[in-house]
N, C-alpha and C positions, 0 to 999 in steps of 0.2 A: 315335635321335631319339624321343622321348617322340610316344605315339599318339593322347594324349588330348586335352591342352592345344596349345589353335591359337595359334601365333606370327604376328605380322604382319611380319618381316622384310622384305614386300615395298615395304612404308612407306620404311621405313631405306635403300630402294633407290631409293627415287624420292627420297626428300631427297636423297642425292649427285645425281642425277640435275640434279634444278632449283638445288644448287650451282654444279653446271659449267657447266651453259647458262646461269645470274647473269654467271658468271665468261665465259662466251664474249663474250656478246652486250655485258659489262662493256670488252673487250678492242676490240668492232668500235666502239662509242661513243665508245670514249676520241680518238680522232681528230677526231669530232666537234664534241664540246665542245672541243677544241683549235685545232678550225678557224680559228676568226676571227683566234685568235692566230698561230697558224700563217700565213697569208696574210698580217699584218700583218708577221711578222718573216720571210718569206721573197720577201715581194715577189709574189704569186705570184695569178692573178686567177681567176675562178670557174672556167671550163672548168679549168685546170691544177688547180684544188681538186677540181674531181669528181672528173678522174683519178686524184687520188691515193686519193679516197673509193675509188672503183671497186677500186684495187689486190687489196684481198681479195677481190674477189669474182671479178677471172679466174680466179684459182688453184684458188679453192674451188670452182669448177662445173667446172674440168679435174679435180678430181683425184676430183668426185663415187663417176664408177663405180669405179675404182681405190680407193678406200678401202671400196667397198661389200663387191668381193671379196675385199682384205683383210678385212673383217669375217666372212665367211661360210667366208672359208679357216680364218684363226686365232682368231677369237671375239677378242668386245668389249672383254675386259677389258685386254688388255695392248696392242692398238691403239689404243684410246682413252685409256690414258696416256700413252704416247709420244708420240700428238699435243696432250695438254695441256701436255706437259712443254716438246715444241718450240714450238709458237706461244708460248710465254710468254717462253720465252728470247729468240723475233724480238721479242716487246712489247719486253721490256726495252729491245735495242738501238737501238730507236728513241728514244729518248731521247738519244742522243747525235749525233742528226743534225743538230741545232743549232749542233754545233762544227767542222762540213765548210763550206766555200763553197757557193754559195746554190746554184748550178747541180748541184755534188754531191750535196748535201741533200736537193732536189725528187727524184733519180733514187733516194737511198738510202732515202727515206723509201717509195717507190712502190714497189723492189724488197723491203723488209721488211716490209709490208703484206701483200706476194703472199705470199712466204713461210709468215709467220703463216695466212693463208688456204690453202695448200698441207699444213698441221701442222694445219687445226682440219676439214678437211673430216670425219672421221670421226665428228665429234660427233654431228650429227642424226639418220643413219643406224641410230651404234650405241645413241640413246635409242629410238629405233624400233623396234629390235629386245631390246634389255630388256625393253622394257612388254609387246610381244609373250611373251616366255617369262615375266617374272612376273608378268602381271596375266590374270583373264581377262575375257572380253569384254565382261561390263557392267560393267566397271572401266576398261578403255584410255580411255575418253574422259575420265573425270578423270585418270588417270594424265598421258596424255598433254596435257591441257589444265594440268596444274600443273608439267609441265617447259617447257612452250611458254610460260609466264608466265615463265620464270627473263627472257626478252627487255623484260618490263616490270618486272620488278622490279631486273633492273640499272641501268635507269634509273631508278625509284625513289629507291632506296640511292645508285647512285654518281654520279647527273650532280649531286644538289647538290654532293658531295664533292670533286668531279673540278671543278668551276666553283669552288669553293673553293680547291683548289691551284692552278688557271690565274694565276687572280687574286690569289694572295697569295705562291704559291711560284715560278711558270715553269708551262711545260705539258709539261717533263720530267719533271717527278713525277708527270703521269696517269700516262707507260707503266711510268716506274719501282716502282709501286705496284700496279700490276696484273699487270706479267710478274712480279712478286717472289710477289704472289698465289697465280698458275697454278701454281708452280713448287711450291709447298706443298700444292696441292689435290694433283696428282697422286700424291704418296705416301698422302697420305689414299685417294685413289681406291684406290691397289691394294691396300690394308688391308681394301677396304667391300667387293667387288664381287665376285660369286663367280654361276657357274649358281643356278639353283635346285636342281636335284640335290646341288649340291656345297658349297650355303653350310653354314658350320660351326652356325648359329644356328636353322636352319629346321624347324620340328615338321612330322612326318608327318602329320596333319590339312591344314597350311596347306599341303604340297604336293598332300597328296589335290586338297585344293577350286580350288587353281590349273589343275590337270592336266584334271579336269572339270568344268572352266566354261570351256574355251578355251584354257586358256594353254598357249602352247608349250615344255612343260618338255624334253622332248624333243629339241629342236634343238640338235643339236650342229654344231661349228666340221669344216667338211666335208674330208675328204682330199683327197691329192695323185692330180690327175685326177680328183675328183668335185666340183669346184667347177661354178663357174657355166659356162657356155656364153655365145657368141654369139648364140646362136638362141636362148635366154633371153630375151637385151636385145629378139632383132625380135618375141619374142611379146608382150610387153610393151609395146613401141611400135605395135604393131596392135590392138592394146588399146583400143576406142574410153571406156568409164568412165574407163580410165586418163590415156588422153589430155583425157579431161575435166576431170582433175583436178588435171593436171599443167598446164595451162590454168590454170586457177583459180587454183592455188597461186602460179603465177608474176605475175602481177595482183595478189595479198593481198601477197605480199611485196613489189610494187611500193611498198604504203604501209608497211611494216615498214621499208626503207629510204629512205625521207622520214624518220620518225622518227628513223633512226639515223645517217641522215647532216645532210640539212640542215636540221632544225626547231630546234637552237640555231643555224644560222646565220640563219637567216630571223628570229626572235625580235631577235638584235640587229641585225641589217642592214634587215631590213625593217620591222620594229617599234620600233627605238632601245633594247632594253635593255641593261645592261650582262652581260657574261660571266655575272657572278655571280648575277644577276637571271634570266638565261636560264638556269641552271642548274638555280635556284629551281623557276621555271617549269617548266620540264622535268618535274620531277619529279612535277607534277600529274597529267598528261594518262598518265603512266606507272602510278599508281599505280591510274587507273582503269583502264586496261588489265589490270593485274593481277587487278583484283576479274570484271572482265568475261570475261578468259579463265578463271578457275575456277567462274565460273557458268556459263559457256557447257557445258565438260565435263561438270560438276555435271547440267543440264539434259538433255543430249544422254544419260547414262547410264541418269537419272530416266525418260526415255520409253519408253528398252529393256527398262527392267521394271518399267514401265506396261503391256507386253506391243507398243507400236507398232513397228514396222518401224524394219531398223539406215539406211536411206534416209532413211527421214524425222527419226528420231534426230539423226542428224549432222545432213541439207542445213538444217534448220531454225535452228538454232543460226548456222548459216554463211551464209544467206540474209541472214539478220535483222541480224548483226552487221555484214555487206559494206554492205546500208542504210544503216545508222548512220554507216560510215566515209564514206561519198559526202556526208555533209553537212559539212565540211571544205571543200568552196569557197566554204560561207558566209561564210569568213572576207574573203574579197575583196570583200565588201557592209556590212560592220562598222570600225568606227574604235575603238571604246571596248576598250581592252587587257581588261577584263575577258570582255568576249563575244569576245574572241580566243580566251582559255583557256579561256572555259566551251565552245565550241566543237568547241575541238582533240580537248578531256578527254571531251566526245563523242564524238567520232571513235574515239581510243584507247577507249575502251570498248566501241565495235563492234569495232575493230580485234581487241582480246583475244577478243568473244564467240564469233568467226568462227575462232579458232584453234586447228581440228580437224582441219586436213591430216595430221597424226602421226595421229591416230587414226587418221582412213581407208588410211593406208599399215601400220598393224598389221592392219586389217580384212580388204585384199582383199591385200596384199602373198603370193605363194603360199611356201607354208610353207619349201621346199630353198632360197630364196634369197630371205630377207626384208633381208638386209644389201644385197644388188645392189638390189634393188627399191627398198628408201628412198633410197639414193646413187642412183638414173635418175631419181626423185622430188624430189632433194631439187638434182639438176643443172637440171633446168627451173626450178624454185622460184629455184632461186637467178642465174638468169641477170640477174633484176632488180635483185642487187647489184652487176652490172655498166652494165646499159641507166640503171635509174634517177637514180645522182647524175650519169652523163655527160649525157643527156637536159635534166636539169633543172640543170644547170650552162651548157648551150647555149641553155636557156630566160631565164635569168636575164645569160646574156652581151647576148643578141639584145634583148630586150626593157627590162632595167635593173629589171624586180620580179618577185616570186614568184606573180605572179595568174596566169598560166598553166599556172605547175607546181603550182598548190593545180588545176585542172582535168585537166589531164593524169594526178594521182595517183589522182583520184574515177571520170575516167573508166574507171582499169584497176577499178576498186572496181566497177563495172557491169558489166564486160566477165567480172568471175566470176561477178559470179550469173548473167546466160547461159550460162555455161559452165557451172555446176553443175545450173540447170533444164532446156535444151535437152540437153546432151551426155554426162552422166555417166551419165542412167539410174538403174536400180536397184545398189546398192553391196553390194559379194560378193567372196568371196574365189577369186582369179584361181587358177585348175588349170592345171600345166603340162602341156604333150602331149608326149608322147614324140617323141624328133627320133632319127634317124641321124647322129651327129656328122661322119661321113664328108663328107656332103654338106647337111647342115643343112635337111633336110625330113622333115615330121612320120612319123613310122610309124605306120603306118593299124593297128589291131587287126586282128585273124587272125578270121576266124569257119570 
């Protein structure tokens, strides 16, 4: 490796990075914008539509920890294709659920959801611990704030597209276009993705400066019987920052799946647009997302070397934006479709500024098991793709409109910034103590 000239190969790392999470977050939407249609040609009434939204998200928060340790047993790179390569295969199949009886349909469509969410659990975890070994520390929060945007810019790019094919082709062709997708990324993937130590393309300079400034170049994929522990997960879970922020996260994601489940349903059912129109639409409040989650990082790193504290770094950026998102029930006070969207595109732009949870999970995640620690992080987070579309599918069954669940969403949008100013504290990186595996209690040092 050349010692003089500094390569940025870590770039080239996060662009696959914010491809796959397009490509995820492209894969959990596509059901979305198929919704309306979906329901119209399977019969099928709000509550039976959440659950099918929900479908990925039981899987994906069971199979959190398990994917975490697989990432810390075997490293990123070849766990994370294999489950790009299968969730995309489940996208695919869904597509042909249309040609089963109705009663078949509803259960096949609900058990390929799971699936696909059972194959993409390793995703978040294992971009958590990338930016962990290739970025260092005044770097993770764009890093991580421009893979955390891949969730608005799939919407961006693909809900006009995917509202286009509903409407012109069936809404077979969402899944058929996106598992066909995945299935190409992941060879791309295992072409791009290598340690830092081991990428063929990396000058000795750019790992110098990765190495001392934080990054964990270091971390390797841990041996048989030196993986994670149990008593890992409870120090973790006694954790009170942690628990603060697994708090939090679970609330921000609460409006993450509004977004990605029923804000094209709401558009045309509750607002009268059509598919295509919603699609349109869509793509606005998305695209502000995008710019607001790369400014939010942008900002959160600018402060770090400004010299201010990694506490206020982050919670500022994630205060400010959770703000922004709570004003989203304005829309229940407005008539005029345009102050709906100028509104929404509000909201989503707090929504992005606020999405630094991946950064604080590179931050305090302790170094032997940063893959367990984003999968326990990333199992809370995601509990709300579970509660949210059932929640607000029993909202919209009981009451007949979405003004409760535009409250319900603002309200989890408050309940984190409590949780971030009250209970997280100062933000630091968690030290593991030494346990006796025997009996799973700490060993006290010898003096």
């Amino acid at each position: 490796m050349p010692e003089t000239n500094k390569t940025h190969v870590r770039y080239l790392i996060l662009l696959m990075l914010l491809l796959v999470t397009t490509i995820s977050f492209a894969d959990r939407a596509a059901i979305s914008i198929a919704g309306a249609s979906l329901q119209n040609d399977l019969g099928i009434d709000a509550v039976t539509l959440g659950y099918i939204f929900s479908a990925f998200g039981w899987s994906y928060v069971l199979a959190q920890i398990p994917s975490g340790w697989l990432l810390d047993r075997f490293g990123s790179k070849h766990i994370y294709a294999a489950g790009i390569f299968i969730w995309s295969v489940f996208t695919l199949l869904q597509s042909f659920v249309g040609l089963m009886p109705v009663a078949w349909a509803v259960t096949s469509l609900f058990l390929l959801r799971f699936m696909s969410g059972l194959a993409g659990a390793p995703a978040f975890p294992g971009n958590a611990c990338i930016v962990a070994e290739w970025f260092p520390t005044s770097e993770r929060g764009t890093a991580s704030a421009i893979f955390s945007s891949g969730q608005y810019f799939a919407t961006a790019l693909f809900a006009p597209l995917m509202g286009w094919m509903v409407y012109s082709l069936g809404w077979e062709y969402v899944f058929v276009s996106i598992g066909l997708l995945g299935m190409v990324l992941s060879g791309i993937w295992m072409k791009t993705i290598y340690s830092p130590k081991e990428h063929p393309r990396i000058s000795a300079a750019e790992l110098r400066y990765i190495e001392q400034n934080g990054g964990l170049v270091n971390r390797k994929p841990s041996r048989k019987g030196d993986g994670p522990k149990w008593h890992h997960i409870k120090q973790l879970l006694t954790n009170r920052m942690l628990l603060g922020v697994y708090l939090g996260q679970y609330c921000t994601n609460t409006i993450t799946y509004f977004f990605l489940t029923w804000f094209p349903v709401y558009l045309v059912q509750e607002r009268g647009m059509t598919i295509l129109k919603a699609g349109l639409i869509a793509s606005l409040p998305a695209i502000c997302g995008l710019v607001g989650g790369v400014l939010g990082g942008v900002t959160s790193d600018h402060l770090l070397r400004k010299g201010y504290s990694l506490t206020l770094a982050r919670k500022l950026p994630i205060v400010c934006g959770l703000l922004l998102s709570s004003t989203m029930v304005l829309c229940n006070y407005v008539s005029a479709e345009w102050l709906v969207v100028g509104i929404m595109t509000l909201a989503f732009f707090g929504k992005g500024l606020c999405s630094l949870g991946w950064a604080v999970v590179s931050d305090t995640s302790p170094r032997q098991i940063a893959g367990l620690s984003g999968g326990l992080f990333n199992t809370f987070a995601n509990l709300a793709s579970i509660t949210t579309p059932i929640v607000i599918g029993y909202i919209i069954h009981a009451t007949g409109s979405f003004q409760w669940a535009l409250v319900y969403v603002s309200a989890n949008a408050l309940i984190a910034i409590l949780s971030y100013l009250l209970i997280v504290g100062p933000i630091k990186r968690v030290e593991l103590r030494a346990c006796d595996d025997r009996v799973g209690t700490p060993v006290l040092p010898q003096t």
